[in-house]
DRENGU-987820 format. One line per 10 residues: their letters; for each residue x negated, y, z of N, C-alpha, C, O. Coordinates in steps of 0.2 Angstrom, whole numbers. Atoms other than C-alpha are relative to their C-alpha. Example, Ala and Ser with C-alpha at 12.3 -4.5 7.8 and 13.67 -1.06 7.14 Angstrom:
BEGIN
AS) -4,-6,0,-62,-22,39,-4,6,0,-9,5,3 ~ 4,-6,-1,-68,-5,36,4,5,3,1,11,4 $
END
This chain:
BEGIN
XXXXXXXXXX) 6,2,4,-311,546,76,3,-3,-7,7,-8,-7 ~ -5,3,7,-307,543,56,-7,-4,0,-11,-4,4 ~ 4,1,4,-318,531,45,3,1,-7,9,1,-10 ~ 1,-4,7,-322,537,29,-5,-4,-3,-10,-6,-1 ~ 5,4,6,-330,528,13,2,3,-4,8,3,-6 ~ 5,-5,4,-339,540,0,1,-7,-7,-2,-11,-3 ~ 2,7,1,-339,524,-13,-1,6,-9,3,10,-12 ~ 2,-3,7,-351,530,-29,-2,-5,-3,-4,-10,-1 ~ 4,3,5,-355,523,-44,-6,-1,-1,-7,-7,-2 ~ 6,0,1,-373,528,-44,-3,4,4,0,10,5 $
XXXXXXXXXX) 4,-5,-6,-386,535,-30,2,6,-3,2,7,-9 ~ 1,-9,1,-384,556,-29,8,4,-3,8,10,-2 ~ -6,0,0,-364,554,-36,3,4,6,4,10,7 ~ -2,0,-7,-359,553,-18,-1,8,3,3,12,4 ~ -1,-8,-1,-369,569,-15,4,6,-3,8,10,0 ~ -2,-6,6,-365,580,-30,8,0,2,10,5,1 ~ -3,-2,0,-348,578,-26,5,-1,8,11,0,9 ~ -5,0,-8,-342,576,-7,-7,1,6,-6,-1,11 ~ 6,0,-5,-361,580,2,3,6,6,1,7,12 ~ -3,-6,-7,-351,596,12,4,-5,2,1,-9,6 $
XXXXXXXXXX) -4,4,-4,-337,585,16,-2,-6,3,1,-8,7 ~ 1,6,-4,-347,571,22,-5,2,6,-7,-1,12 ~ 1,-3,-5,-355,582,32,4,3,5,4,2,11 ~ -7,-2,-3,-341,590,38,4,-5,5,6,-3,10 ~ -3,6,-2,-333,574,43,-4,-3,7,-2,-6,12 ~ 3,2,-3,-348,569,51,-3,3,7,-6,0,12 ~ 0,-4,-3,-348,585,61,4,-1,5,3,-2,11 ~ -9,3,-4,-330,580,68,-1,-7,4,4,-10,6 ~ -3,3,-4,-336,567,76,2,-8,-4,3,-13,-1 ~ -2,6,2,-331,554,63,-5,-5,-4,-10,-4,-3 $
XXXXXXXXXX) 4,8,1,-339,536,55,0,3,-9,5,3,-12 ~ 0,0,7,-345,540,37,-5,-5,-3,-11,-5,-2 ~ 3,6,5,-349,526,26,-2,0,-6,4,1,-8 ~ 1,-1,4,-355,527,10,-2,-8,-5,-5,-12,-2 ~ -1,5,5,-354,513,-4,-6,0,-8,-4,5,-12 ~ -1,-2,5,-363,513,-20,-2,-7,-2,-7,-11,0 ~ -2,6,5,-358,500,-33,-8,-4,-7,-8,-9,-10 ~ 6,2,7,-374,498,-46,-6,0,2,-8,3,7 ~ 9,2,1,-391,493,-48,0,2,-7,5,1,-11 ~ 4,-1,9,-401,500,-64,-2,-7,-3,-7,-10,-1 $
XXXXXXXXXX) 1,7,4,-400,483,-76,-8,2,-1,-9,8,-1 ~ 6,-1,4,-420,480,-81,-4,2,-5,-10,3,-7 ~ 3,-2,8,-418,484,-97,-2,8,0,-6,11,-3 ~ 1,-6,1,-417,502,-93,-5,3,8,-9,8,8 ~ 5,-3,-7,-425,503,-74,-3,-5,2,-1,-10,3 ~ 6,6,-1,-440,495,-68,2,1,10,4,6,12 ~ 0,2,-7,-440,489,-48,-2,5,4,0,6,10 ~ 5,-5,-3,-450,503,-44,4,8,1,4,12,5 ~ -2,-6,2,-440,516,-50,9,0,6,11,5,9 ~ -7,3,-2,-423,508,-43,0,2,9,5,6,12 $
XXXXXXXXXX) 1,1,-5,-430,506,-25,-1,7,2,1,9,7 ~ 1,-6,-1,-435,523,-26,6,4,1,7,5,7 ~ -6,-2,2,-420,531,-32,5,-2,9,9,2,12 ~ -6,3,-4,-411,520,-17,-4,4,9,-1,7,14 ~ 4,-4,-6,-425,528,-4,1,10,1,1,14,6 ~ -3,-8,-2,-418,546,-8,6,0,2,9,5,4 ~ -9,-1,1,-400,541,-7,-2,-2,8,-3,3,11 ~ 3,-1,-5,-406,535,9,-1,5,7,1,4,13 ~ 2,-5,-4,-414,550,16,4,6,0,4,11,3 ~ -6,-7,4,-400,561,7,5,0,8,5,3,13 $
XXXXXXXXXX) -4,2,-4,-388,552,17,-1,2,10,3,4,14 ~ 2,-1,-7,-398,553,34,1,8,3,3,11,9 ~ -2,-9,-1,-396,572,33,6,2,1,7,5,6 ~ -9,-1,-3,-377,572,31,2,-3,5,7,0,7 ~ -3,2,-3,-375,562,44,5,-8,1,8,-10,6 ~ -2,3,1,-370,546,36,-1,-7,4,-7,-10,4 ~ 2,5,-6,-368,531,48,-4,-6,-2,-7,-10,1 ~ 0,9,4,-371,516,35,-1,2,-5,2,7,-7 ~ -1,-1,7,-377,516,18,1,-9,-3,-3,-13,-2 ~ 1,8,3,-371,499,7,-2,1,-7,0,5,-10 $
XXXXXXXXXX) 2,-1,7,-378,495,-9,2,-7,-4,0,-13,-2 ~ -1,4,2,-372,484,-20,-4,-2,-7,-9,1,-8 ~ 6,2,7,-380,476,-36,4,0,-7,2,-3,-12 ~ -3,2,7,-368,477,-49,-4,4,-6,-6,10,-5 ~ 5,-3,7,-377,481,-68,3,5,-2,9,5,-4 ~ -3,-4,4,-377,498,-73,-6,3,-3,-12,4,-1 ~ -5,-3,2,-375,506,-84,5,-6,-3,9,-4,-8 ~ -4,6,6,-365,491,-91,5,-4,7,5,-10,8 ~ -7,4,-6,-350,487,-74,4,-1,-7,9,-5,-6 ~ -6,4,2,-340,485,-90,-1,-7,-3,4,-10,-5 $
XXXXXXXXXX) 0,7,-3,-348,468,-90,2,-3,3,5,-8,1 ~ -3,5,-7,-341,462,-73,5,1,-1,7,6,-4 ~ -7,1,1,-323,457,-71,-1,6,6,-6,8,10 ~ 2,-5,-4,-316,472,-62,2,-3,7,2,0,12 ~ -3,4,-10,-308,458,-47,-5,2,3,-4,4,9 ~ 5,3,-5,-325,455,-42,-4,6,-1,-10,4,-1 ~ 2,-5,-2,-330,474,-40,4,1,4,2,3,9 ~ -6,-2,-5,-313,477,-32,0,-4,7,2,-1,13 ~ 1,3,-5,-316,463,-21,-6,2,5,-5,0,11 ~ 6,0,-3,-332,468,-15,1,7,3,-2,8,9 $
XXXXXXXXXX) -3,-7,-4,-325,487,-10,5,0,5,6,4,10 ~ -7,2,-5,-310,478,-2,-5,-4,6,-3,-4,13 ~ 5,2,-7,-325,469,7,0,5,5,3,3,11 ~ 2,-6,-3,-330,484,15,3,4,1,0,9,4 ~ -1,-2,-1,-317,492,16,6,-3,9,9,0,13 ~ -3,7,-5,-310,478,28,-5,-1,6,-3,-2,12 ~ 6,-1,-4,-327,479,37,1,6,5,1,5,11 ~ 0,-4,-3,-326,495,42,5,2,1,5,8,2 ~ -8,-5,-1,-308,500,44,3,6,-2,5,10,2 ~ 2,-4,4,-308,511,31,7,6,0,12,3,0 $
XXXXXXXXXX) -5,-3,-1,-295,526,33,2,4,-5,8,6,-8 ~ -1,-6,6,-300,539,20,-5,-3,-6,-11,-5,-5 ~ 4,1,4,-308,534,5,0,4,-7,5,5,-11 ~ 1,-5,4,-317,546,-9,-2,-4,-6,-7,-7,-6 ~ 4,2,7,-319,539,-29,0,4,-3,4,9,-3 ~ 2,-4,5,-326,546,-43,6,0,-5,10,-4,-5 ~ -6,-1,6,-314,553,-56,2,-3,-6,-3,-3,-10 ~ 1,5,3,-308,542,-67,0,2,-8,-1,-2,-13 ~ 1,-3,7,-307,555,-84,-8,1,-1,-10,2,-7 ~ 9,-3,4,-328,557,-83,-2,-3,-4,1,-8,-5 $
XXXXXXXXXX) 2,1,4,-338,554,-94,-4,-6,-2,-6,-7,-8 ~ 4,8,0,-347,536,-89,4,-4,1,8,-6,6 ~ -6,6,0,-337,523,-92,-2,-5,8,1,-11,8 ~ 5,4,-7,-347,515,-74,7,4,6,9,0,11 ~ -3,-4,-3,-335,530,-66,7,-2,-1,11,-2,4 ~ -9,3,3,-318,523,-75,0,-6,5,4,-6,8 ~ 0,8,-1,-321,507,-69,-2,-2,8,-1,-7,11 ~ 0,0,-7,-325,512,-51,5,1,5,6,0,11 ~ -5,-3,-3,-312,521,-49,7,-4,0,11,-4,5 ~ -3,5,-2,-300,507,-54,-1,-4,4,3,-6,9 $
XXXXXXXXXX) 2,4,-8,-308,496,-43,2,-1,5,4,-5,9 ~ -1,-2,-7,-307,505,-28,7,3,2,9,3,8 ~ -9,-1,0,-288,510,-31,5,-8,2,9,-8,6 ~ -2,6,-4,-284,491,-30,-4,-2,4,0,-5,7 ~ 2,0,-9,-294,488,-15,3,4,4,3,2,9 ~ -2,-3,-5,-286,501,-7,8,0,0,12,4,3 ~ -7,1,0,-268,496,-10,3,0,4,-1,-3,8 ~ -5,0,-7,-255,497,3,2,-5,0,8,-5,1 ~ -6,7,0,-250,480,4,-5,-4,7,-10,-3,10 ~ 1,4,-9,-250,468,21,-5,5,7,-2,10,7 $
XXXXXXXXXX) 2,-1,-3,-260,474,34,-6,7,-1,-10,8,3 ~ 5,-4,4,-269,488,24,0,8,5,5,10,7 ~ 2,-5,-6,-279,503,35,-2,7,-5,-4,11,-2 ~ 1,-5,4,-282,516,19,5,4,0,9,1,-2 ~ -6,-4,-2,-270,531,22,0,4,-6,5,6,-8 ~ 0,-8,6,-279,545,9,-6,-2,-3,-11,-4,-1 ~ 6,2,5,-289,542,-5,1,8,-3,6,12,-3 ~ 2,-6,5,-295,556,-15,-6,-2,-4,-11,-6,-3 ~ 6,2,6,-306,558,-32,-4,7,1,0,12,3 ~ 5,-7,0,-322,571,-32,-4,0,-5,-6,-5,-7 $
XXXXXXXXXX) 2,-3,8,-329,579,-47,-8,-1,1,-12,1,6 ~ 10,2,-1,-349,574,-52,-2,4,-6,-2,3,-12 ~ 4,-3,6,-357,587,-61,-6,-4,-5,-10,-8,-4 ~ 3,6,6,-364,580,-77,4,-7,-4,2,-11,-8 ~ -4,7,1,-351,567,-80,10,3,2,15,0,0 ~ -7,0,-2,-334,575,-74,4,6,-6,9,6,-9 ~ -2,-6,8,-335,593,-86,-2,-1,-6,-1,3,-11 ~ 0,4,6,-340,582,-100,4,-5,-2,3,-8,-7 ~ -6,5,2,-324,572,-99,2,4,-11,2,8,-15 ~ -2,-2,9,-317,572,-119,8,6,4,11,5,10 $
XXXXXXXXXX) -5,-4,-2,-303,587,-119,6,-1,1,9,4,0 ~ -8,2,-2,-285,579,-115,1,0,7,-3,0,12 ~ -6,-2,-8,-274,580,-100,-1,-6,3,-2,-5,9 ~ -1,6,-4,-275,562,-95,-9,-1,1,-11,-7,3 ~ 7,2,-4,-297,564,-91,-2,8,2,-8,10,2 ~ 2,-8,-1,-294,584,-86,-2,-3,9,0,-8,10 ~ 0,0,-7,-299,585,-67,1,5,2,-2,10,3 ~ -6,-7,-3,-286,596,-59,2,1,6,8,1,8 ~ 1,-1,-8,-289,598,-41,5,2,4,8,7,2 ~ -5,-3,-3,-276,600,-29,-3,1,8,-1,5,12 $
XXXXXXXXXX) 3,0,-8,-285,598,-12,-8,5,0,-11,5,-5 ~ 7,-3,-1,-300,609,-7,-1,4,7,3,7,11 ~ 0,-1,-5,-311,611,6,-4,3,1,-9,2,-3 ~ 4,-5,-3,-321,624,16,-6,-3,2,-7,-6,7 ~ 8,3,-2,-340,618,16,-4,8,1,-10,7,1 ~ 5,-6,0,-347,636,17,-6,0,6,-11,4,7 ~ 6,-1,-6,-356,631,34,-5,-6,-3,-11,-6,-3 ~ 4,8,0,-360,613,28,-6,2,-9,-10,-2,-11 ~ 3,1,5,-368,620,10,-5,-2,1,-6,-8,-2 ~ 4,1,-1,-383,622,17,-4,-7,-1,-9,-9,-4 $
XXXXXXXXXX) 4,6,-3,-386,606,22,0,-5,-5,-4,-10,-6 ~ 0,3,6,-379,599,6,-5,0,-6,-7,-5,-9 ~ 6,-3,4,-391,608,-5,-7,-6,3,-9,-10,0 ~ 4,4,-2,-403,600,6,-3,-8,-1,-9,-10,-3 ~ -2,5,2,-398,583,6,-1,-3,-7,-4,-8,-8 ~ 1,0,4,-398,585,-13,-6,1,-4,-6,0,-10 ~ 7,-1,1,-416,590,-14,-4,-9,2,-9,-11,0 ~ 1,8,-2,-419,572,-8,-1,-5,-8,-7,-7,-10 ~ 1,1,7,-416,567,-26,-5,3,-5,-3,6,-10 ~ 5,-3,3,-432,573,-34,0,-4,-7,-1,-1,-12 $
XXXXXXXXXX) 0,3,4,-430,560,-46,7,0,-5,7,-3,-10 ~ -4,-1,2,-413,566,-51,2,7,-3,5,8,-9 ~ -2,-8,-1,-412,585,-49,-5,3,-7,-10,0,-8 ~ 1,-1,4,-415,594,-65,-1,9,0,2,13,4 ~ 1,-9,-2,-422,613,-68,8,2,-4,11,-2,-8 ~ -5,-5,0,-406,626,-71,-3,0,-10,-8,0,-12 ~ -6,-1,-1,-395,627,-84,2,-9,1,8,-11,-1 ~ -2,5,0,-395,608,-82,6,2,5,7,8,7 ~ -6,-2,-3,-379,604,-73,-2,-4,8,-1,-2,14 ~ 6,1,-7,-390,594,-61,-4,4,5,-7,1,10 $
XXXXXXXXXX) 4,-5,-3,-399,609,-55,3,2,7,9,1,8 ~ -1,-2,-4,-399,616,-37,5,8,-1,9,10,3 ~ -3,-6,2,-392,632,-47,6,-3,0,10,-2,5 ~ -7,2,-2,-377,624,-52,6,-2,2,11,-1,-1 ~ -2,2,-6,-371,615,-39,1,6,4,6,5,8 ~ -1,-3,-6,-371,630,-29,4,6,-4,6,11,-1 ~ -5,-5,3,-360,640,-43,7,-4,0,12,-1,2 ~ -4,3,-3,-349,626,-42,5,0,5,11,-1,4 ~ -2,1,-7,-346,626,-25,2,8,3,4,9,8 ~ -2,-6,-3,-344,647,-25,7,0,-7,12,2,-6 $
XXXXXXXXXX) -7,4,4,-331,641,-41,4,-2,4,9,2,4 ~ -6,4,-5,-321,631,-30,1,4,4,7,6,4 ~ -2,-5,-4,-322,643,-17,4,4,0,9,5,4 ~ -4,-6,2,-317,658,-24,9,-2,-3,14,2,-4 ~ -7,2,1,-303,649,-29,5,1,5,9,5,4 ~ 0,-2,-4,-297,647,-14,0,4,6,5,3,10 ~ 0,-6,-6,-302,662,-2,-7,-2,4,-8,1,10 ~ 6,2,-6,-319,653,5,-6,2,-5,-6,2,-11 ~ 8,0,5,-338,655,0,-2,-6,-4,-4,-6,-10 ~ 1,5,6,-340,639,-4,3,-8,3,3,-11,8 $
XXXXXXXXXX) -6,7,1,-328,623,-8,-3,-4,-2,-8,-3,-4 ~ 1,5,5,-328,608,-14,6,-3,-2,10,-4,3 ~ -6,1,2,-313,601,-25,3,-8,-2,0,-12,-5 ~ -1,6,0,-304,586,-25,9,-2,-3,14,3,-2 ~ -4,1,0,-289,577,-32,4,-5,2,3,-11,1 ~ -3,7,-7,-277,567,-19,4,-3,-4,8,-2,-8 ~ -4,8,2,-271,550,-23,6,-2,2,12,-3,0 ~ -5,3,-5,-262,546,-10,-2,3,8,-7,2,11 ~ 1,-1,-9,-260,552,7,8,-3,4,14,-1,5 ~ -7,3,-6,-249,540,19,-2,4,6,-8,5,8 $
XX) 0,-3,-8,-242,548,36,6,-5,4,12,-6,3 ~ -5,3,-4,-235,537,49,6,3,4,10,0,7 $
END
């Protein structure tokens, strides 16, 4: 049995881009955790909206399979306010809690600077140094923030790892209908449409119906 932590920027993140694999994962029998680093600062979300948002992520999650949801409070859209220690420490919290094996961050080329900043974070938390339980980290692509990175090589997202969700789609779709709050009518990139061209993109890549794509960090093997 693995433990695994999903660690997003913002509720519905998580889905959009690892909701087959944490299904997948969750199927196997394994401890899936999920993380998400931000609260809506006031000036842009009112308590009502926030709470809400956090009741879909929630029930999203209860669908995959997810054992634990943590929420933290750091201000977003504005994490480049806080020192990145005291976001990194607070990942390394948890991932110290749970005995974290695999760990998933958002890609650090998209296009919210909340994603850059998470993705460093969660890179030093997850260092290999002293007694350290993180073996394989990987980044997952967030439609609406990842194919809107600016065009250079050092924010492309160029997938080496990819995985067979063709059973678990379903359930991910699902999951991401939880978000009514979120999900946007077609050609948004937030669309049910979308998402599910995506994931026969990534597939076809491959040789499967439907994928999802990830680029690995590090994979330690004993």
């Amino acid at each position: 049995m693995k433990n695994i932590l999903v660690i997003a920027p913002h509720p519905d993140d998580e889905v959009l881009g690892c909701g087959g694999i944490m299904k997948k994962y969750a199927e196997a029998g394994d401890q899936m955790y999920v993380l998400v680093i931000s609260r809506g600062t006031s000036k842009f979300y009112s308590d009502e909206r926030i709470d809400n948002v956090r009741k879909e992520a929630r029930n999203a999650h209860h669908i995959l399979g997810v054992k634990e949801t943590i929420f933290l409070d750091f201000p977003a859209p504005e994490l480049d306010t806080v020192s990145i220690s005291e976001i990194s420490k607070a990942i390394a919290d948890v991932i110290k809690k749970f005995n974290i094996q695999i760990v998933f961050l958002p890609h650090r080329g998209d296009i919210h600077h909340d994603h850059t900043i998470v993705f460093n974070a969660g890179l030093v938390a997850s260092r290999p140094v002293e007694q350290y339980s993180v073996k394989e980290i990987y980044c997952y692509e967030t439609l609406s923030e990842t194919e809107w990175a600016a065009p250079f090589g050092d924010d492309a997202f160029i997938p080496n790892h990819f995985v067979n969700v063709t059973n678990q789609f379903d359930v991910k779709l699902k999951a991401m209908e939880c978000f009514k709050s979120q999900i946007r009518p077609f050609p948004n990139p937030r669309s049910l449409e979308a998402i599910e061209a995506l994931a026969k993109f990534r597939g076809a890549t491959v040789g499967f119906d439907r994928a999802e794509a990830f680029m690995q960090i590090r994979n330690i093997k004993d």
